[in-house]
C-alpha positions as CSV (number, residue, x, y, z in Angstrom):
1,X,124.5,79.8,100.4
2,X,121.0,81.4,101.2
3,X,117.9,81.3,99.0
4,X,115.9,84.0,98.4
5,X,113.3,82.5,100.9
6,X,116.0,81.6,103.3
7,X,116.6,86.1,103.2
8,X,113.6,86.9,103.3
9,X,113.2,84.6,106.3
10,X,116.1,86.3,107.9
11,X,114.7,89.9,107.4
12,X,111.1,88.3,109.1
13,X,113.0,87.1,112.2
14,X,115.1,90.5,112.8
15,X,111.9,92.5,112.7
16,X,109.7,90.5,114.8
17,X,107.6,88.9,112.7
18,X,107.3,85.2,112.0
19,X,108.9,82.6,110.1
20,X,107.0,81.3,106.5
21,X,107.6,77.8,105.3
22,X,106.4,78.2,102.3
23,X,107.8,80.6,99.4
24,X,106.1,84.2,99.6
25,X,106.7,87.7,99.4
26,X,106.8,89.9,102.0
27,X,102.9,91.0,103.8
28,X,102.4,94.9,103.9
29,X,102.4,94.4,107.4
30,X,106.2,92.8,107.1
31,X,107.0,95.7,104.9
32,X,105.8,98.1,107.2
33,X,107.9,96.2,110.0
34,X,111.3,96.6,108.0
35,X,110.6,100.1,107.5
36,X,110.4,100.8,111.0
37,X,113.4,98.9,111.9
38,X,115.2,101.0,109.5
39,X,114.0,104.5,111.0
40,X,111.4,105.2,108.5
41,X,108.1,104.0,110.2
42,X,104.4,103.8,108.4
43,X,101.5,104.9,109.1
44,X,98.4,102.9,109.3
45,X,96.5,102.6,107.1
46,X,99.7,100.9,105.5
47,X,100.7,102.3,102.3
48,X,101.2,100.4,98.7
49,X,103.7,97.5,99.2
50,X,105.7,99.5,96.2
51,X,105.7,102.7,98.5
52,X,107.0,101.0,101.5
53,X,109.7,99.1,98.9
54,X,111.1,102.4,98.0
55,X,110.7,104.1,101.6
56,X,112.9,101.5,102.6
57,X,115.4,101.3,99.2
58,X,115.6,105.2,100.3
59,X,116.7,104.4,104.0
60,X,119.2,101.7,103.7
61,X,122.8,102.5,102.8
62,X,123.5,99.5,100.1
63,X,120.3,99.9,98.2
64,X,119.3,101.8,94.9
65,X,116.8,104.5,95.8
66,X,115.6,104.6,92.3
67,X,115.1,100.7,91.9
68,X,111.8,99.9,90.7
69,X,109.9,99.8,93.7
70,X,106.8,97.8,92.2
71,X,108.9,94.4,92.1
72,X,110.0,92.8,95.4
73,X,113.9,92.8,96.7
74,X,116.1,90.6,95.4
75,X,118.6,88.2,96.6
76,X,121.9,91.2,96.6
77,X,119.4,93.8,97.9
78,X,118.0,91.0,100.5
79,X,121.6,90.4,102.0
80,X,122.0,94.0,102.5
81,X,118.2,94.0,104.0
82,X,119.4,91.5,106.2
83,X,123.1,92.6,107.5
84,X,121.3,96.2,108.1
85,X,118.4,95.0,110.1
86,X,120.1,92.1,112.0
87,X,123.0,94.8,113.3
């Protein structure tokens, strides 16, 4: 079964963006890549990690639009994160 990290490493790959060994969250900059992946891109200067959180809660079938968008995903929303952007 997945970690957290293991998702969140997932996500990383299918957007382009690179692979962390260590246990973080995700950069604006990776936020602002799973956006755009999902159709809902970001402008630069990028936006409050929260915004892009609930940009992309709003965008992804699977995921509660009115989550609260300051806390990162977790591991449910992560596997939905994943399945949408690795289709």
């Amino acid at each position: 079964m997945p970690t957290v990290d293991d998702l969140r490493n997932d996500v990383r790959v299918a957007v382009d963006r690179y692979e962390r060994r260590e246990s973080t969250a995700f950069t604006k900059e990776a936020l602002a890549a799973v956006a755009g992946a999902v159709g809902a891109p970001v402008e630069k200067p990028l936006p409050p990690k929260g915004e892009m959180r609930a940009t992309i809660a709003a965008e992804v079938e699977g995921l509660d639009a009115d989550r609260d968008s300051e806390r990162p995903f977790r591991k449910a929303e992560l596997e939905t994160l994943v399945a949408t952007v690795a289709a």
